[in-house]
C-alpha positions as CSV (number, residue, x, y, z in Angstrom):
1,X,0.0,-12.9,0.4
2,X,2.4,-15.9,-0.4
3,X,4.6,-16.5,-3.1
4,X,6.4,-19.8,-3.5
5,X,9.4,-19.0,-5.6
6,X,9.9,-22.6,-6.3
7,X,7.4,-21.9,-9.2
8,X,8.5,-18.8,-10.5
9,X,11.2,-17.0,-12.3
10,X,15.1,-17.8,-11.3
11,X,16.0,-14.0,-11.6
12,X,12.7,-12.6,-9.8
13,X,14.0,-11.0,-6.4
14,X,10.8,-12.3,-4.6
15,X,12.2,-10.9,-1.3
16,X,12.2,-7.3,-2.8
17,X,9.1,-7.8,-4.5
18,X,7.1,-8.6,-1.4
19,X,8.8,-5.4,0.2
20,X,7.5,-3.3,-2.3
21,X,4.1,-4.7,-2.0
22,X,3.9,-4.5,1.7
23,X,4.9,-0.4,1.1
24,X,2.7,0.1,-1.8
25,X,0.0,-1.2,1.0
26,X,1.4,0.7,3.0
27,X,1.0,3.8,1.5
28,X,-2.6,3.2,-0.1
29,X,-3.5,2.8,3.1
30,X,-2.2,6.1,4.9
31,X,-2.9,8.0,1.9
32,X,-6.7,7.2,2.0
33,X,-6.9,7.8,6.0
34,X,-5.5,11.2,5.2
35,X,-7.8,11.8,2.3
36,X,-11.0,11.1,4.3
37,X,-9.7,13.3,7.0
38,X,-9.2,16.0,4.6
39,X,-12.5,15.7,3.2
40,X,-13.6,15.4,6.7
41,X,-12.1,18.6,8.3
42,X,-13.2,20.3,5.2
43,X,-16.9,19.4,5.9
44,X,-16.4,20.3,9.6
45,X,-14.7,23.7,8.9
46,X,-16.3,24.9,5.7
47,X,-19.8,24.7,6.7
C-alpha cells in the first residue's frame, strides 16, 4: 500500500497511519492462523 501525502491532509500523520495498518495486518493475520488451529485441534481432539 502507498500513500503520497503530497495529496492529502497537512495534519494526517501518514507515518503513524501506515504503522497502524501494517499491525492491524498484522494481527488479522496471526489471529486467524490461531483460530484455524483452534478449530483444527478441536476437530483432531474432540472426535
Amino acid at each position: 500500500m502507498h500513500i503520497d501525502p503530497k495529496e492529502g491532509h497537512p495534519d494526517m500523520d501518514y507515518a503513524e497511519h501506515l504503522g497502524t495498518y501494517k499491525l492491524f495486518c498484522g494481527l488479522f493475520f496471526w489471529g486467524t492462523l490461531a483460530c484455524v488451529a483452534i478449530v483444527a485441534g478441536m476437530g483432531f481432539f474432540l472426535t
